[in-house]
C-alpha positions as CSV (number, residue, x, y, z in Angstrom):
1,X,4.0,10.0,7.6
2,X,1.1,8.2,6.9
3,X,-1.7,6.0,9.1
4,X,-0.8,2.6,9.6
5,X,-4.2,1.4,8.2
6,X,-2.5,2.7,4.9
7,X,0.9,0.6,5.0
8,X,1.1,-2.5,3.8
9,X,2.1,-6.3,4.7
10,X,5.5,-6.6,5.3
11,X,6.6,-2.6,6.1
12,X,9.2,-1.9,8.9
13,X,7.4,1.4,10.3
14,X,8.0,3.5,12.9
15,X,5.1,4.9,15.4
16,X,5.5,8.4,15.7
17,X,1.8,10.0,16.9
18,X,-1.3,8.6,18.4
19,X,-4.2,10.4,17.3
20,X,-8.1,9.8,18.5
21,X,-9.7,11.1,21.6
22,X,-8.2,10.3,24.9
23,X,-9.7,6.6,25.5
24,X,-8.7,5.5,22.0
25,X,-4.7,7.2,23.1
26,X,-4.6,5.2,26.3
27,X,-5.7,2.1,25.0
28,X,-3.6,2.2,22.0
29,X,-0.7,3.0,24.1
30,X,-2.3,0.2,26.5
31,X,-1.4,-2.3,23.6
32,X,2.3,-1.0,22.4
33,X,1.4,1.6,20.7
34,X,3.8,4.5,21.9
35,X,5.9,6.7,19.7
36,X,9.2,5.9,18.7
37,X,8.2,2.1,19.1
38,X,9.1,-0.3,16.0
39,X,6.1,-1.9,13.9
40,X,6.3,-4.3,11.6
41,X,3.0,-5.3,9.3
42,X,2.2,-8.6,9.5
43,X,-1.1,-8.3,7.6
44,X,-2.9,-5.5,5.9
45,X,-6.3,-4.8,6.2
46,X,-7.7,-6.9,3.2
47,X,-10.1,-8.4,6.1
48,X,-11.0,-5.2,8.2
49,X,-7.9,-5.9,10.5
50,X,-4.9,-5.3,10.5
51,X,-1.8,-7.3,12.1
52,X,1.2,-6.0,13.4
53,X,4.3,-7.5,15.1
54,X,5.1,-5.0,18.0
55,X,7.4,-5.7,21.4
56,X,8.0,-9.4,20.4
57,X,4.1,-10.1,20.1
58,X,1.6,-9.8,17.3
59,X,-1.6,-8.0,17.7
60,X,-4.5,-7.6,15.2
61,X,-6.7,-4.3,15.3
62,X,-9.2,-2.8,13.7
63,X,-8.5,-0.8,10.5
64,X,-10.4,2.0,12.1
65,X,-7.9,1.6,15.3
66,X,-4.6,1.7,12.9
67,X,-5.9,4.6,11.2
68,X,-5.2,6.8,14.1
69,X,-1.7,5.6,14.3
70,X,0.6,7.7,12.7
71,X,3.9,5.9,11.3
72,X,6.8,6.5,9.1
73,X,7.9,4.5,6.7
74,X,10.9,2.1,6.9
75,X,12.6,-0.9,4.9
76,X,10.4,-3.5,3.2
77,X,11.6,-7.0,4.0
């Protein structure tokens, strides 16, 4: 397990717990975020941001925001 802020560009990952205080959760699982949901890194946080491909859409959030997303790791395309 390891914080999504931590994978890199191009994982296959695998949401599995939503940490932060109960705003951040909600708003995180506003966005996708829920676990057993499928991730894919689109970008890594070279820039501050990181992108992900999640539910057929791509969203970009803050490296502080990925950092309280817990994910396993999966293939590497």
């Amino acid at each position: 397990m390891l914080p999504l802020s931590m994978a890199q560009a191009g994982d296959q990952l695998m949401v599995v717990r939503i940490g932060g205080n109960d705003e951040a959760k909600k708003h995180l699982e506003d966005l996708g975020f829920v676990v057993g949901t499928p991730v894919q890194v689109v970008s890594a946080p070279g820039n501050g941001n990181v992108i992900v491909a999640l539910k057929g859409a791509r969203l970009a959030i803050t490296s502080q925001m990925a950092a309280k997303i817990q994910v396993t790791e999966g293939e590497k395309q």
